[in-house]
N, C-alpha and C positions, 0 to 999 in steps of 0.2 A: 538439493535445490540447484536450479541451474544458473550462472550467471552470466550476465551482459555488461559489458564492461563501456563505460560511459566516457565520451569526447565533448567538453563544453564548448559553447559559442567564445568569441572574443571578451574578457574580462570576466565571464559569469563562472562559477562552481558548482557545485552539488546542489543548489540551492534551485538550480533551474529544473530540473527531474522529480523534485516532490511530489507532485500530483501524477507523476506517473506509474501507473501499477501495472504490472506484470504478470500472469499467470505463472508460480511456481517458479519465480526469478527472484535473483537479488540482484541488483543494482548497484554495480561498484565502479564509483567516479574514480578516475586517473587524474587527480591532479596536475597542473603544470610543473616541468621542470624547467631547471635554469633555460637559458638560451643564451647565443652566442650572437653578438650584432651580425657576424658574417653568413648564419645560416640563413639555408631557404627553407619552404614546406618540406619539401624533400628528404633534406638532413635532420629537420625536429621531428618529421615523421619518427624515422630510427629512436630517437631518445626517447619518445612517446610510448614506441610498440614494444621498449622491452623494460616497459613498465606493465606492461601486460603480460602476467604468470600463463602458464600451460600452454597445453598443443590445441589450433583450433578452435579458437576463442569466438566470441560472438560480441560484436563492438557496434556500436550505437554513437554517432557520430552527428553534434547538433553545430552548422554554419560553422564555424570556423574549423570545428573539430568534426565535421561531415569531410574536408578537404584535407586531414591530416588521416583521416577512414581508410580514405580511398590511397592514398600512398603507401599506409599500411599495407595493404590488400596484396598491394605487389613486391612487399618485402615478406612475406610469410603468409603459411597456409592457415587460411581462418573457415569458421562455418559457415558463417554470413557476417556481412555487414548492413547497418541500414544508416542511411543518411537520412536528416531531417532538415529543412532551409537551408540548404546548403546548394554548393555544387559541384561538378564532378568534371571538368575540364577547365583550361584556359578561358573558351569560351564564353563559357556562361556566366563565369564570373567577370570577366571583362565586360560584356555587354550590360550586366546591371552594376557594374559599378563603374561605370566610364564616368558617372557624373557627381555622384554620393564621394564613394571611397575617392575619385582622384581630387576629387574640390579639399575635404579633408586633409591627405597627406600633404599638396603642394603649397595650404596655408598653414598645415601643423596646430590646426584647429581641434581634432576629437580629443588626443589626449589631454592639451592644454587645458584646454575650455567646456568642448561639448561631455566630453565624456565624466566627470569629476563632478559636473554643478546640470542635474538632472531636468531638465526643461522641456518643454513643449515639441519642439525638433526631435529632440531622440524619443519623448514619448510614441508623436506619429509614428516616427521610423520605423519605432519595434513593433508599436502596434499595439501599446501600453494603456488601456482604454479606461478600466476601472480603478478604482482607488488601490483596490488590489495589487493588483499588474501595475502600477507607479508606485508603488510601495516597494515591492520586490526588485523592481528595475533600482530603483533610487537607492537600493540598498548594496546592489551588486555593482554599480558604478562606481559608488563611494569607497568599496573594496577593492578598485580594480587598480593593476599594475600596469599606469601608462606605458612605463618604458616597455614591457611586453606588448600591449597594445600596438605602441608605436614602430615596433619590429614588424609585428603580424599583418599589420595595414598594407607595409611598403612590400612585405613577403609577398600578399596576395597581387599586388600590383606587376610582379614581375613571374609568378607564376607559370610554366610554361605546360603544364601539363595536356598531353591531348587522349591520351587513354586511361584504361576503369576496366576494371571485373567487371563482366556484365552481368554476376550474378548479385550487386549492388542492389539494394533496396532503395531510392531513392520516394521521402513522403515533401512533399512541399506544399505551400498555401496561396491561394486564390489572391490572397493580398498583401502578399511580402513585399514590403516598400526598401527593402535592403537588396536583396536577389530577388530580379523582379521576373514572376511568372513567364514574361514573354522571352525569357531568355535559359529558360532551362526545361529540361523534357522527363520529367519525373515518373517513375511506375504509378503514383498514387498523387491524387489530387485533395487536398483539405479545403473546402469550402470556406469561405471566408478566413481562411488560415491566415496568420500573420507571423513575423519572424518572432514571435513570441511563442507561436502554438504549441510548444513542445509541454510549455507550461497551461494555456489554457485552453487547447486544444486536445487534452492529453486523454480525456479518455477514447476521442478517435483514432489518435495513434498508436496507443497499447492494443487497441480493437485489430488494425491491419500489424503490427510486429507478431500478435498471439497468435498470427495464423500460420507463422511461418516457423515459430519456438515448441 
């Protein structure tokens, strides 16, 4: 059986890939490691990819860990990568977070506040619509490691990256209120997709990853 080795969004775990099924894969989450206040994406990239066993691997990379994918990518030879809501340069991440991500870090609002006590704000954001999807959200929030959080936030804000493998897979959603559409140029489009979709958009996305596995 062949496997794909899985990159979480910010705060979330294994928890976010359930509904994701795979032709003839297994699905193996990489945990986070420690982190060091002075790292960048860059450097946790390395500590990420050699958490990842063998030659060649095939990684699966969702919003936060779509941009630790792509770092990978140029630290070692992999099969494919597919990013999911994420981004893949400076740019596109600065462009949809000029106003989300900077209002957050410069009042030190998500960890504190938003991200810990589940509310209507980060519902829309992610795109948390059903009791379901705020269940799940509300559950992976209450798990989550601000201080990692609060690393990752300011990481992505200083970011420099301008190049990608462009043998990247990039799927993104019609309605990510996090990475906003109009700032990122994806292989594949998810209709009414939201930074959730990996989760309830999933059987779209196993549909375009099985054609490349």
């Amino acid at each position: 059986m062949k496997q794909v080795y899985c990159l979480s969004g910010l705060g979330a775990d294994r928890r976010i890939f359930q509904k994701l099924e795979l032709k003839d894969t297994e699905l193996v989450h990489i945990p986070w490691v420690p982190v060091d206040r002075h790292d960048e994406i860059a450097c946790y990239a390395q500590k990420m990819s050699a958490q990842i066993p063998g030659d060649d691997p095939v990684i699966l990379g969702v919003s936060f860990g779509g941009m630790l994918a792509v770092e990978i990518a140029k630290l070692r030879k992999t099969k494919k990568i597919f990013i999911v809501s994420s981004a893949k340069t400076k740019e596109e991440i600065a462009g949809s977070g000029g106003g989300f991500l900077q209002f957050l870090v410069k009042y030190n609002m998500l960890p504190a506040g938003l991200m810990k006590i589940p509310n209507s704000i980060m519902f829309r954001k992610f795109g948390a619509e059903t009791d379901d999807e705020k269940a799940l959200l509300t559950s992976i929030l209450k798990d989550t490691d601000t201080h990692f959080v609060k690393w990752a936030f300011k990481a992505m804000q200083i970011w420099e990256n301008t190049t990608y493998d462009p043998a990247i897979t990039h799927i993104h959603g019609t309605d990510d209120h996090i990475i906003l559409p109009e700032h990122v140029s994806p292989n594949y489009w998810i209709q009414g997709g939201t930074h959730l979709m990996i989760y309830n958009k999933a059987e779209e996305i196993a549909g375009i990853i099985n054609t490349y596995l």
